[in-house]
N, CA, C and O atoms as CSV, one atom per row, in Angstrom:
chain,resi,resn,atom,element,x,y,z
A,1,UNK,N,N,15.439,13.533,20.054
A,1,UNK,CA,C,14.357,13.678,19.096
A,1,UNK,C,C,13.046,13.367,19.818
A,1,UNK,O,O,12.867,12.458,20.629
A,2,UNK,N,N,12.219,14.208,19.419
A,2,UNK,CA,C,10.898,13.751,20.187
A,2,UNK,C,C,9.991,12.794,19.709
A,2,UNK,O,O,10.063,12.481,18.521
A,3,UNK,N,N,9.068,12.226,20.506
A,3,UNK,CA,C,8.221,11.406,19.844
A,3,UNK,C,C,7.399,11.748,18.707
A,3,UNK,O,O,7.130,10.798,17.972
A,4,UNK,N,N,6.960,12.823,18.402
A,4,UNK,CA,C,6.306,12.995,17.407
A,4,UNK,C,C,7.478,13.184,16.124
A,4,UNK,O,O,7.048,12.892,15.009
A,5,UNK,N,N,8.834,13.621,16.199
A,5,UNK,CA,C,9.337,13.719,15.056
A,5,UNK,C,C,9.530,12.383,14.797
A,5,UNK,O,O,9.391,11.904,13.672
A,6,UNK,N,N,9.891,11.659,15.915
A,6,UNK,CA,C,10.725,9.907,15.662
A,6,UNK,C,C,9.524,9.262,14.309
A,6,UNK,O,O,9.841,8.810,13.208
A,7,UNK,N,N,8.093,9.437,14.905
A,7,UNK,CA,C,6.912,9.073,14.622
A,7,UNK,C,C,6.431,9.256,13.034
A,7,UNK,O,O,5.907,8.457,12.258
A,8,UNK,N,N,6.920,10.949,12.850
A,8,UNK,CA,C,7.013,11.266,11.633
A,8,UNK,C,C,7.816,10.593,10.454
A,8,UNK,O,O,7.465,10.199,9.342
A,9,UNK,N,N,9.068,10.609,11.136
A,9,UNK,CA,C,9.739,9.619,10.023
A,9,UNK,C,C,9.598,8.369,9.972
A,9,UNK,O,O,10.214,7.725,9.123
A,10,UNK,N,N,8.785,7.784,10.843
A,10,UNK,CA,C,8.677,6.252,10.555
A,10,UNK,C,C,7.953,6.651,9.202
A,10,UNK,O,O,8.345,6.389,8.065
A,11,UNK,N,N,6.849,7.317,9.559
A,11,UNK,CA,C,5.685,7.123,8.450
A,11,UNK,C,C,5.849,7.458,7.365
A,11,UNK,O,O,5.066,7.109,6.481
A,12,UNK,N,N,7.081,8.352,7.087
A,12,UNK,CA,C,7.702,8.744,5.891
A,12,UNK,C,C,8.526,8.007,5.305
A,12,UNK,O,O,8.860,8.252,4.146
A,13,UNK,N,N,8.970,7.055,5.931
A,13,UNK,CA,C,9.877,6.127,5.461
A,13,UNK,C,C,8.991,5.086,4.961
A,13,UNK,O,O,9.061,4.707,3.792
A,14,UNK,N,N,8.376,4.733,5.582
A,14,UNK,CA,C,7.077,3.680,5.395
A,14,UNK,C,C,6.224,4.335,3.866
A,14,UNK,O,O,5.594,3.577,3.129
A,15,UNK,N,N,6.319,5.406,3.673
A,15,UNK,CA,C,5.262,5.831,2.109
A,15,UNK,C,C,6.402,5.740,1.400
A,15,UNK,O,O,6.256,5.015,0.416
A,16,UNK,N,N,7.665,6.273,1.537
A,16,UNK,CA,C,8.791,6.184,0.771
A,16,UNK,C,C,8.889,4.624,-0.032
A,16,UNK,O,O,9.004,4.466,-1.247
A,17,UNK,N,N,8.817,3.658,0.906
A,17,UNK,CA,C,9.013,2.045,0.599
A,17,UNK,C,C,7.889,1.987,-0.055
A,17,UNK,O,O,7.982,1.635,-1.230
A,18,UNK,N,N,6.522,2.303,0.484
A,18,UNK,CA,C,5.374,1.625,-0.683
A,18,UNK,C,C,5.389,2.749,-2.076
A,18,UNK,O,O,4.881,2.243,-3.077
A,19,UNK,N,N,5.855,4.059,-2.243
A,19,UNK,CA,C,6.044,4.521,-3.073
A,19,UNK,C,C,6.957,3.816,-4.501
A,19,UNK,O,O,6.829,3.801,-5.725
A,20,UNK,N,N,7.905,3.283,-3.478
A,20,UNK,CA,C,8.971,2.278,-4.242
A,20,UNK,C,C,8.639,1.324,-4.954
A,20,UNK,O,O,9.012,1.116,-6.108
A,21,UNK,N,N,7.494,0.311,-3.935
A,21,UNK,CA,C,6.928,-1.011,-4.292
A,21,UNK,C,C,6.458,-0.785,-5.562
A,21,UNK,O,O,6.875,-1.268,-6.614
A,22,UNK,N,N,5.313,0.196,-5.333
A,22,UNK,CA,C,4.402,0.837,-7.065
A,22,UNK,C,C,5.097,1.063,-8.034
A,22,UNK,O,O,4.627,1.007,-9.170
A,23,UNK,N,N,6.466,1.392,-7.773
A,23,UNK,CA,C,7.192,1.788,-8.979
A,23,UNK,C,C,8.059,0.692,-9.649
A,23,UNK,O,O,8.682,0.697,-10.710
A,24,UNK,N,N,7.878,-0.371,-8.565
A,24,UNK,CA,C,8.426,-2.183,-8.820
A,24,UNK,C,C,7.970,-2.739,-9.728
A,24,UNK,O,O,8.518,-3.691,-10.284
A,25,UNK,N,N,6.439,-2.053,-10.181
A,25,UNK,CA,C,5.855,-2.724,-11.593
A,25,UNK,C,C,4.630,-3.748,-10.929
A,25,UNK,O,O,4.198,-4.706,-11.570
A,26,UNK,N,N,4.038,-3.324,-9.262
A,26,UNK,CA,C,3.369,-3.635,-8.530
A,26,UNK,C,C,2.112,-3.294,-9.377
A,26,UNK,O,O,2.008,-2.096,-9.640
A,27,UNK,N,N,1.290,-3.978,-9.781
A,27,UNK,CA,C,-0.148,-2.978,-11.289
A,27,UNK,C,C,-1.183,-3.647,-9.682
A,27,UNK,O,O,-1.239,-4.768,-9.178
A,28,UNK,N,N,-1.878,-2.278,-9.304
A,28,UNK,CA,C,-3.349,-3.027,-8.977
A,28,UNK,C,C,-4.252,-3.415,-9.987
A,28,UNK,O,O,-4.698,-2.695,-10.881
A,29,UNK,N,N,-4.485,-4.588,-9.783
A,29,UNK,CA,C,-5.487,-5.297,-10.667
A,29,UNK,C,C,-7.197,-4.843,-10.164
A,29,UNK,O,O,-7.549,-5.042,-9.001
A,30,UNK,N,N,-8.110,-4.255,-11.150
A,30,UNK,CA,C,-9.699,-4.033,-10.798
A,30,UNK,C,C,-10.411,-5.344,-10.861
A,30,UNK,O,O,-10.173,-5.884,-11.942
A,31,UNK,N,N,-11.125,-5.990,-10.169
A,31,UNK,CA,C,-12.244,-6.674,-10.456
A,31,UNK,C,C,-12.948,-6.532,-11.275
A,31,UNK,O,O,-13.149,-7.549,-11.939
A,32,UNK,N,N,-13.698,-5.276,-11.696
A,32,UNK,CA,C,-14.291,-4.728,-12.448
A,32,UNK,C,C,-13.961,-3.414,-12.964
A,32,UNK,O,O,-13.578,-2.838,-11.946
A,33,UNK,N,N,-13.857,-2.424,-14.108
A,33,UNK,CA,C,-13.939,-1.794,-14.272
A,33,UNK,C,C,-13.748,-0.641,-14.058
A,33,UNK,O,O,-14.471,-0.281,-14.987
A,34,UNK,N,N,-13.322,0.506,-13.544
A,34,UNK,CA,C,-13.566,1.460,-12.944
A,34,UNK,C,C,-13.730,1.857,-11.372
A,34,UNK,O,O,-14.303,2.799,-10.824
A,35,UNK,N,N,-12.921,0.645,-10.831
A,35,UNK,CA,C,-12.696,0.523,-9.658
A,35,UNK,C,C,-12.050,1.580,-8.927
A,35,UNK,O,O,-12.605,2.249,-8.054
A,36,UNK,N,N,-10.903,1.705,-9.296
A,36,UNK,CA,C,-9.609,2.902,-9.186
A,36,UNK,C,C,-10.008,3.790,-8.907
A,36,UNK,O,O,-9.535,4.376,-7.933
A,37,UNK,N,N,-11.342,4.455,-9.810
A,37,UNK,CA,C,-11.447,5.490,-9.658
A,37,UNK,C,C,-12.495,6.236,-9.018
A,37,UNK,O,O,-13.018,7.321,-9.275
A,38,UNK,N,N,-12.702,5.216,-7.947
A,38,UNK,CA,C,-13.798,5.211,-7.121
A,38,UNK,C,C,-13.188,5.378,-6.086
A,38,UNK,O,O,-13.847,5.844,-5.157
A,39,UNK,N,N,-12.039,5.137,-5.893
A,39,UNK,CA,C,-11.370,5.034,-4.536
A,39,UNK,C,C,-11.182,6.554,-3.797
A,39,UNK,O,O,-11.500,7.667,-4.214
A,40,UNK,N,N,-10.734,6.266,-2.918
A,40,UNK,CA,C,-10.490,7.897,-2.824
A,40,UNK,C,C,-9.403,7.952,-1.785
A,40,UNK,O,O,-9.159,9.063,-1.316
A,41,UNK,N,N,-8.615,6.769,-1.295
A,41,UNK,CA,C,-7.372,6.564,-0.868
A,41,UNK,C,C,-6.552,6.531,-1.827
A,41,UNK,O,O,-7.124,6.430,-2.912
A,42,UNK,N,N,-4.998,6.592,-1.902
A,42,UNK,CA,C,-4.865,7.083,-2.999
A,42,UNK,C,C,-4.155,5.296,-3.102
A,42,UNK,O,O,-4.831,4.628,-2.320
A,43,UNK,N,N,-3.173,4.475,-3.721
A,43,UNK,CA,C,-2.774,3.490,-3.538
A,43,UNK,C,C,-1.757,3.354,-3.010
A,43,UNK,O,O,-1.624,2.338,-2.327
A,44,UNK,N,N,-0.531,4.399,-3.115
A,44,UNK,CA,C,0.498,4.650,-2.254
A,44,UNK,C,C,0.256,4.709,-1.021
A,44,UNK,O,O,1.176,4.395,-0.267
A,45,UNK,N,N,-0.792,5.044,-0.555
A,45,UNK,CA,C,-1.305,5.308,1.045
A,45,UNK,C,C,-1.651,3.819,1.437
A,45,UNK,O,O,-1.228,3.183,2.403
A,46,UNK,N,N,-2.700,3.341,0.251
A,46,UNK,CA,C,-2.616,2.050,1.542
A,46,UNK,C,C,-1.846,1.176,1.475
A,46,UNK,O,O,-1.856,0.221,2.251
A,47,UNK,N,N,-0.697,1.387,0.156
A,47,UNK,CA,C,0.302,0.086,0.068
A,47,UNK,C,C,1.137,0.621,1.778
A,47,UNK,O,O,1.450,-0.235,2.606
A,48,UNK,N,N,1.348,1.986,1.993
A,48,UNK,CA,C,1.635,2.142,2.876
A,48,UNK,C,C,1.008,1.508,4.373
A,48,UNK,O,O,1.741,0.990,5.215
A,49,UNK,N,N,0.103,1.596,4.468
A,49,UNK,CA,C,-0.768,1.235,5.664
A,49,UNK,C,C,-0.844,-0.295,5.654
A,49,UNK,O,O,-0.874,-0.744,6.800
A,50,UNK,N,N,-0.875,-1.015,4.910
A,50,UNK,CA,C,-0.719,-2.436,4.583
A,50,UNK,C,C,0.704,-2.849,5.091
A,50,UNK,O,O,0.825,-3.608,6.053
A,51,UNK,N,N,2.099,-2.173,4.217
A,51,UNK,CA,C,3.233,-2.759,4.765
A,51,UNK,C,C,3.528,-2.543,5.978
A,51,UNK,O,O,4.342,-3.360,6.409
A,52,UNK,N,N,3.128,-1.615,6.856
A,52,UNK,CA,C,2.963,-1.033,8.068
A,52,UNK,C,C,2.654,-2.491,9.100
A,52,UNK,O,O,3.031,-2.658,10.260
A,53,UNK,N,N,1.858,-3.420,8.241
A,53,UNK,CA,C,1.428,-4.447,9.212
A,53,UNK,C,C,2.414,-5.495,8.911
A,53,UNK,O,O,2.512,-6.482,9.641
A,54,UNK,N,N,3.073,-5.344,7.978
A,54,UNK,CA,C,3.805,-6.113,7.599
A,54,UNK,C,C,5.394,-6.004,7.234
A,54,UNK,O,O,5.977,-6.581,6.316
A,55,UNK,N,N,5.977,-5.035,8.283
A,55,UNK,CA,C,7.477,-4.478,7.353
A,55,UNK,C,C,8.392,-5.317,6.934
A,55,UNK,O,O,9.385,-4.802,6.420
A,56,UNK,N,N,8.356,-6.235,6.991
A,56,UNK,CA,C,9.492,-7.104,6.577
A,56,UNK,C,C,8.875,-7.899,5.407
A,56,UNK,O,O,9.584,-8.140,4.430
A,57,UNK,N,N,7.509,-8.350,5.453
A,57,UNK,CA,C,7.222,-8.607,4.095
A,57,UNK,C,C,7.243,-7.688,2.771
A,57,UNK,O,O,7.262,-6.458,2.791
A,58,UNK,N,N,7.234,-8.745,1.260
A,58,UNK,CA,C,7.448,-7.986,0.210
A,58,UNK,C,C,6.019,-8.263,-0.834
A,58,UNK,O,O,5.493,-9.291,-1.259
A,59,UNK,N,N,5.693,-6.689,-1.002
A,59,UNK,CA,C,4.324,-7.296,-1.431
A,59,UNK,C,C,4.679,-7.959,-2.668
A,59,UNK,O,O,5.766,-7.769,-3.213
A,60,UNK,N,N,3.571,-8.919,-3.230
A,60,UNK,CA,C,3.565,-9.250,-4.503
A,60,UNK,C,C,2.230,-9.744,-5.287
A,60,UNK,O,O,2.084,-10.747,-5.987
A,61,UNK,N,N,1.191,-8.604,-4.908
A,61,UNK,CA,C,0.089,-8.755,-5.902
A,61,UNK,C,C,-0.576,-7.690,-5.223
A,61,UNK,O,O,-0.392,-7.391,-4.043
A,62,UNK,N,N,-1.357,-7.133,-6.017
A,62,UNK,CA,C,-2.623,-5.455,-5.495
A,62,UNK,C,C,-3.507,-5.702,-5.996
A,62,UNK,O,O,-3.373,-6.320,-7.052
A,63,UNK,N,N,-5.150,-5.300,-5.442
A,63,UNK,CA,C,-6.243,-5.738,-6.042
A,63,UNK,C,C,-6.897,-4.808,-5.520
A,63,UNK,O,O,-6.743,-4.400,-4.369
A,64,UNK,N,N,-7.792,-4.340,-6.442
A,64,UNK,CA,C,-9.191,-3.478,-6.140
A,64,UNK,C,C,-10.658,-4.157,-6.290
A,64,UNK,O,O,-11.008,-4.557,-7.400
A,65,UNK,N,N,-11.525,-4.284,-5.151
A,65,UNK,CA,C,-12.383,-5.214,-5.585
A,65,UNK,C,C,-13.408,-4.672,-4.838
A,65,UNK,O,O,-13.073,-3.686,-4.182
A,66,UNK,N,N,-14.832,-5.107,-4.719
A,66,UNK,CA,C,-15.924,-4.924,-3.980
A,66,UNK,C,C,-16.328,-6.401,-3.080
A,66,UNK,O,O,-16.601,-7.591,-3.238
A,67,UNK,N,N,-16.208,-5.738,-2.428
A,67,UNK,CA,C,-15.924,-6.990,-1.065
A,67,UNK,C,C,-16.977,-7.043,0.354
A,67,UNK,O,O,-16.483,-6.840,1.463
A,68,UNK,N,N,-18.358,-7.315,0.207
A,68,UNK,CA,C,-19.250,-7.021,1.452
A,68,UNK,C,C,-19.953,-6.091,0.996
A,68,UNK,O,O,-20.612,-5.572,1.897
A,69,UNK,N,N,-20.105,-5.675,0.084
A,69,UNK,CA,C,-20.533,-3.673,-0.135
A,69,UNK,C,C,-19.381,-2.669,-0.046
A,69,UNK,O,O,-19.551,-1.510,-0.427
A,70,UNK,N,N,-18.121,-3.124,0.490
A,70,UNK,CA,C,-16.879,-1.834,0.627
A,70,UNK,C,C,-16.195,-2.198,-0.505
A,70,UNK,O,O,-16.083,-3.277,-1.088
A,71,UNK,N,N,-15.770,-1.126,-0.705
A,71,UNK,CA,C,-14.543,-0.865,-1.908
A,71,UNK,C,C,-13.327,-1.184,-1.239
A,71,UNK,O,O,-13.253,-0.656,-0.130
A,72,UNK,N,N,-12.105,-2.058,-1.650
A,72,UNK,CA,C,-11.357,-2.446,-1.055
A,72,UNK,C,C,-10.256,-3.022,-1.560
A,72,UNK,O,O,-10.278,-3.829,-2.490
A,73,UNK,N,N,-9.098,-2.577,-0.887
A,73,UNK,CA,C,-7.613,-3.049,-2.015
A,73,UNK,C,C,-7.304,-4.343,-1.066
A,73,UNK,O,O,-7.768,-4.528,0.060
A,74,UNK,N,N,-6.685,-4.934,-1.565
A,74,UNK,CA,C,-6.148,-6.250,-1.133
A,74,UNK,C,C,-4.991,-6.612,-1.644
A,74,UNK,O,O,-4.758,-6.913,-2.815
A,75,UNK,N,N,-4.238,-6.576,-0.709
A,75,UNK,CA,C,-2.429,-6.773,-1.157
A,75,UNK,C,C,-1.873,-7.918,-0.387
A,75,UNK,O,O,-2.030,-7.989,0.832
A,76,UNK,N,N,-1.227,-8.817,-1.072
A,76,UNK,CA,C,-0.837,-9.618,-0.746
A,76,UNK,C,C,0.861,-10.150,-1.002
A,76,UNK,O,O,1.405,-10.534,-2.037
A,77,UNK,N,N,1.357,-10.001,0.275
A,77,UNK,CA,C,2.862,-10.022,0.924
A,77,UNK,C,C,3.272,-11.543,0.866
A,77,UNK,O,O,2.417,-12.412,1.039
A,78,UNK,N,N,4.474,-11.825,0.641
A,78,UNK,CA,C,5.342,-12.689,0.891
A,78,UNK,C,C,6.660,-12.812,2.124
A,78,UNK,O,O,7.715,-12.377,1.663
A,79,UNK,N,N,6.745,-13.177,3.172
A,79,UNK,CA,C,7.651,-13.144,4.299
A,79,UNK,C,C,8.741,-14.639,3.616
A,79,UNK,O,O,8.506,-15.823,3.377
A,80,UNK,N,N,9.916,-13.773,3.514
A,80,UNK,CA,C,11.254,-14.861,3.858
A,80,UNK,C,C,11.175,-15.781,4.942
A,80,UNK,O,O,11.183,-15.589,6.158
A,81,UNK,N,N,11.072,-17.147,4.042
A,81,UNK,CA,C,11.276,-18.215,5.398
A,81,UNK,C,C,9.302,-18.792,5.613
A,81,UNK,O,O,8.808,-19.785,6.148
A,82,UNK,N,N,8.770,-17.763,4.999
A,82,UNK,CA,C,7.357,-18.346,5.540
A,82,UNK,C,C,6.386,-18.806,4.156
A,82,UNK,O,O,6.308,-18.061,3.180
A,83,UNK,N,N,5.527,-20.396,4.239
A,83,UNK,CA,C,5.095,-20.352,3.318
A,83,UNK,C,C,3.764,-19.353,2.926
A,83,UNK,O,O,3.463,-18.359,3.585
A,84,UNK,N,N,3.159,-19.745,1.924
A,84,UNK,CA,C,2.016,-18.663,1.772
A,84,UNK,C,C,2.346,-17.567,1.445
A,84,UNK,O,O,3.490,-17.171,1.221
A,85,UNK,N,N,1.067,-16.815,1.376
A,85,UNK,CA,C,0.819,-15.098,1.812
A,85,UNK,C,C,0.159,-15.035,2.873
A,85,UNK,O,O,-0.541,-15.876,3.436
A,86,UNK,N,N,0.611,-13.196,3.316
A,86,UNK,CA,C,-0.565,-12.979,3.833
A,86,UNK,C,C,-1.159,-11.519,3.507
A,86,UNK,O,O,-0.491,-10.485,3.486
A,87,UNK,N,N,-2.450,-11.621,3.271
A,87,UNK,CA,C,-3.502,-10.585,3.039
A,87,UNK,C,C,-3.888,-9.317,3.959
A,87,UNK,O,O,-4.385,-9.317,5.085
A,88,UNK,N,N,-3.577,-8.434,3.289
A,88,UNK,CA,C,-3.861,-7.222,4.415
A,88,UNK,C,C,-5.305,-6.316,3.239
A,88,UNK,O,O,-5.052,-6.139,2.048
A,89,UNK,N,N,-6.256,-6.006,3.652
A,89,UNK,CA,C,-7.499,-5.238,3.310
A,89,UNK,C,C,-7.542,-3.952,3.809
A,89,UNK,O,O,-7.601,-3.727,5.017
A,90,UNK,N,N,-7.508,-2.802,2.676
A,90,UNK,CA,C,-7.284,-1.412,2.921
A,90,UNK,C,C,-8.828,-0.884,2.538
A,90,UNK,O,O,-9.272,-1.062,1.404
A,91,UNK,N,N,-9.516,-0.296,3.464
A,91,UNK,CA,C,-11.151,0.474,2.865
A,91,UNK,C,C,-10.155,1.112,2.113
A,91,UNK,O,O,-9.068,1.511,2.531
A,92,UNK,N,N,-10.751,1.203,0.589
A,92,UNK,CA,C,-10.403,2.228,-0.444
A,92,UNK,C,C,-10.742,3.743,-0.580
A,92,UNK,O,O,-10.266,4.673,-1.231
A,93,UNK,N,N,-11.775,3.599,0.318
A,93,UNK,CA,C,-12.738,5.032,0.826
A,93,UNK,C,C,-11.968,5.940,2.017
A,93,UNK,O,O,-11.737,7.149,1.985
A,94,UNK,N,N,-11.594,4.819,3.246
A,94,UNK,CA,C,-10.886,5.531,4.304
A,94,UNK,C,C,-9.477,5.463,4.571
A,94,UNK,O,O,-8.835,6.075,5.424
A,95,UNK,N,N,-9.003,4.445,3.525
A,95,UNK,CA,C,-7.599,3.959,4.071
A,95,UNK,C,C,-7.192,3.197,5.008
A,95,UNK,O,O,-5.993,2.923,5.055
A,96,UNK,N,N,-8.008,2.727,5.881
A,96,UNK,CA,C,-8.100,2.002,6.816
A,96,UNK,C,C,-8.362,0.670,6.740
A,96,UNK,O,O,-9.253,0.227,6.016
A,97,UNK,N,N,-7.527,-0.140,7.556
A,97,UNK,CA,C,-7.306,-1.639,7.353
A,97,UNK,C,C,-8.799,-2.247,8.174
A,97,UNK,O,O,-9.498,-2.014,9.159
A,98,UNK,N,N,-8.670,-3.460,6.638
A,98,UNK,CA,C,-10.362,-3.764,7.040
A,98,UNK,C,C,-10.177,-5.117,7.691
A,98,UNK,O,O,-9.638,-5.875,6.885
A,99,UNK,N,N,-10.426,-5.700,8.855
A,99,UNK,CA,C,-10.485,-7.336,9.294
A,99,UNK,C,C,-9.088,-7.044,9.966
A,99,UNK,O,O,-8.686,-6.004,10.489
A,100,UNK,N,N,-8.404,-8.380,9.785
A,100,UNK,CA,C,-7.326,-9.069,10.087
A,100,UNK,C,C,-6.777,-9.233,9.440
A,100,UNK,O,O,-7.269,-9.546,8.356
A,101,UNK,N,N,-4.982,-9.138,9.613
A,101,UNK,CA,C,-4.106,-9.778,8.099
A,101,UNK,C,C,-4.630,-11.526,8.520
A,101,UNK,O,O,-5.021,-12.167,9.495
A,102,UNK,N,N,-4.366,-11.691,7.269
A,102,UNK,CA,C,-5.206,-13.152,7.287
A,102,UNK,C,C,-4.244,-13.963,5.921
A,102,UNK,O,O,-4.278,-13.706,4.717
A,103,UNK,N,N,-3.473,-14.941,6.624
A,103,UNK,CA,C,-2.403,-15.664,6.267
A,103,UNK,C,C,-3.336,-16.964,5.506
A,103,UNK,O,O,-4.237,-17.667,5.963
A,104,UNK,N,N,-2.636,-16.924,4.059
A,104,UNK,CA,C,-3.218,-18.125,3.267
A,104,UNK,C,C,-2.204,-19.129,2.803
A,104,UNK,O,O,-1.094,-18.818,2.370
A,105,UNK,N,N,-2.663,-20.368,2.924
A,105,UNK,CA,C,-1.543,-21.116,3.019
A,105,UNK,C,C,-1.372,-21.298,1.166
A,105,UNK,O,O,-2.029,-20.572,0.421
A,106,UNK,N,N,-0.362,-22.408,0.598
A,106,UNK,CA,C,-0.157,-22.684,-0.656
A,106,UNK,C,C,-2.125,-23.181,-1.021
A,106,UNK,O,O,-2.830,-22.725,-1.921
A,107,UNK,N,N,-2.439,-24.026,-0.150
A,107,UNK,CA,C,-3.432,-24.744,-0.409
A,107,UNK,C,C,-4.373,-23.837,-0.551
A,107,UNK,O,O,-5.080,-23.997,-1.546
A,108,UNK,N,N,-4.593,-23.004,0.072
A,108,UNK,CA,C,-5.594,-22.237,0.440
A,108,UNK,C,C,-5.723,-21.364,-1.034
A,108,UNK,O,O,-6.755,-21.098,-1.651
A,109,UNK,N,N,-4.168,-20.980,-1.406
A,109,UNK,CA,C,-4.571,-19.939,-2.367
A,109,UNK,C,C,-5.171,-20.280,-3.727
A,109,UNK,O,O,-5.826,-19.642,-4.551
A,110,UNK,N,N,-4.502,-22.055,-3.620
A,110,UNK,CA,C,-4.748,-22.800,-4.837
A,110,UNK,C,C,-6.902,-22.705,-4.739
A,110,UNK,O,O,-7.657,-22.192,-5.565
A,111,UNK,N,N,-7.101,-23.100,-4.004
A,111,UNK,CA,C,-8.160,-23.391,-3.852
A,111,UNK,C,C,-8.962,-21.805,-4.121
A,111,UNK,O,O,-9.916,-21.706,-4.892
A,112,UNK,N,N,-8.572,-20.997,-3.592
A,112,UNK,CA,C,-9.388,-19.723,-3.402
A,112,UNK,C,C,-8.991,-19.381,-5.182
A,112,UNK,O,O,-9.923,-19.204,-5.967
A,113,UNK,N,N,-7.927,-19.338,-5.529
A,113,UNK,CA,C,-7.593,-19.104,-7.555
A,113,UNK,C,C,-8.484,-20.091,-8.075
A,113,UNK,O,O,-8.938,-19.396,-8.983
A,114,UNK,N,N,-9.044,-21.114,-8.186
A,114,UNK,CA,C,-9.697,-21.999,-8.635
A,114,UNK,C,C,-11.169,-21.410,-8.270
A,114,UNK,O,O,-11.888,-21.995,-9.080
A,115,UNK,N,N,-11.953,-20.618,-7.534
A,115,UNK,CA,C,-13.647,-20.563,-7.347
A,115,UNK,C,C,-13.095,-19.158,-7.701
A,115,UNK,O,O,-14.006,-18.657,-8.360
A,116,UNK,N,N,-11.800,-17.997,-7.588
A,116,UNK,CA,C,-12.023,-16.777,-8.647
A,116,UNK,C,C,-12.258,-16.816,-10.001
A,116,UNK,O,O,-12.754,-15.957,-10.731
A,117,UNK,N,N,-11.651,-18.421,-10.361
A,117,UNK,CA,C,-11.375,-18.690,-12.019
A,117,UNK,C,C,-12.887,-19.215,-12.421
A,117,UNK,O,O,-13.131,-18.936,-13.595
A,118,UNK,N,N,-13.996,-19.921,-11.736
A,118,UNK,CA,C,-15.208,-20.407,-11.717
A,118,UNK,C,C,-16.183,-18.963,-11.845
A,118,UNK,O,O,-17.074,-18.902,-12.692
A,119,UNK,N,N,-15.931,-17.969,-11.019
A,119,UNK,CA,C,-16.767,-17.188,-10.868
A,119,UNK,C,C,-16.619,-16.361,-11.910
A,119,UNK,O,O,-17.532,-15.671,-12.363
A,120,UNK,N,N,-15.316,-16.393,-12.395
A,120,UNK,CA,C,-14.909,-15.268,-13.544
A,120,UNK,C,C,-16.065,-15.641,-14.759
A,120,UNK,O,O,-16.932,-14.984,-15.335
A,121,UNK,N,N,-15.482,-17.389,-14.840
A,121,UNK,CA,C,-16.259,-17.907,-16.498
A,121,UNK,C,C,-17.833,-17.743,-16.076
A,121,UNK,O,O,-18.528,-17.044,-16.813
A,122,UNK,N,N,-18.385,-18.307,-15.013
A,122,UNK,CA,C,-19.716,-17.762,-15.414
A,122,UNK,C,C,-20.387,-16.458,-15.294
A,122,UNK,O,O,-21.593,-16.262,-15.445
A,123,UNK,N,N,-19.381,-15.483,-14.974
A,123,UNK,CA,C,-19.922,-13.939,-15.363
A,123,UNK,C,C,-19.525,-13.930,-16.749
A,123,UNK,O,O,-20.421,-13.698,-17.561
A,124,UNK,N,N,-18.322,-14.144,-17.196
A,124,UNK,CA,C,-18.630,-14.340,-18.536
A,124,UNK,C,C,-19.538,-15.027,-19.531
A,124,UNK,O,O,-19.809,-14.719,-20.692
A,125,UNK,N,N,-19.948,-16.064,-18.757
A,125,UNK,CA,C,-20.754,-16.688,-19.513
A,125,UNK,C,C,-22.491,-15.966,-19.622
A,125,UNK,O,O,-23.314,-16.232,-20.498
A,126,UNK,N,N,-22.660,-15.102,-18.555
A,126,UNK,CA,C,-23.869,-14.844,-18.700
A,126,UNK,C,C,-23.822,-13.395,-19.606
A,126,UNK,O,O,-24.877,-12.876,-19.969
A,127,UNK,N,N,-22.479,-12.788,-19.940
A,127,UNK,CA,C,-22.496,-11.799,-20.673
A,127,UNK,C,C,-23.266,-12.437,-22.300
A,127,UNK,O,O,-23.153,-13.605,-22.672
A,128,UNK,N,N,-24.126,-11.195,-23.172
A,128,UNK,CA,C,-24.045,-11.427,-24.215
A,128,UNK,C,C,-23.109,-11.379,-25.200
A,128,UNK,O,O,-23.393,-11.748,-26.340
């Protein structure tokens, strides 16, 4: 088999699995509004490109958010045996992985859920 077919089926196998994940009851969550449909990767693609960095992890959370000025999914994996997550960032525009996977510990996430839960109430709070 040649390299480009070997190559092919990785990557087909690889959309096959994140095709799967989405159908696991995986919901990307919007930050705001009308996120989704701004994107123009599709989400199967970057759950794909995400587990790609991660094949042995299992995702277990999707997010669409505005992050720096980029539109951007954020999925976050669980590895057997390891504590934490870790975070992989898909441009929602190009599909392309944004930064570093970037491993958060228990503490870390506690802490980072606690200033999302702060920031949430006072956007709510400044709503009328």
């Amino acid at each position: 088999m040649t390299r480009t077919k070997t190559a092919l089926l990785a990557i087909l196998s690889i959309a096959a699995a994140a095709t799967g994940l989405a159908a696991q009851g995986i919901k990307v969550e919007e930050s705001k509004p009308g996120l989704l449909k701004k994107a123009k990767a599709t989400v199967d693609a970057a759950i794909a490109t995400a587990q790609a960095k991660l094949p042995q992890a299992k995702l277990k959370a999707a997010e669409i958010e505005e992050e720096n000025g980029k539109l951007i999914y954020s999925f976050d994996f669980e590895t057997a045996g390891k504590t934490g997550i870790d975070e992989v960032n898909i441009d929602a525009i190009t599909g392309k992985q944004v930064g570093k996977v970037e491993h958060e510990s228990p503490a870390s996430e506690k802490k980072e859920a606690a200033a999302d839960s702060a920031k949430a109430a006072k956007a709510k709070a400044k709503k009328p």
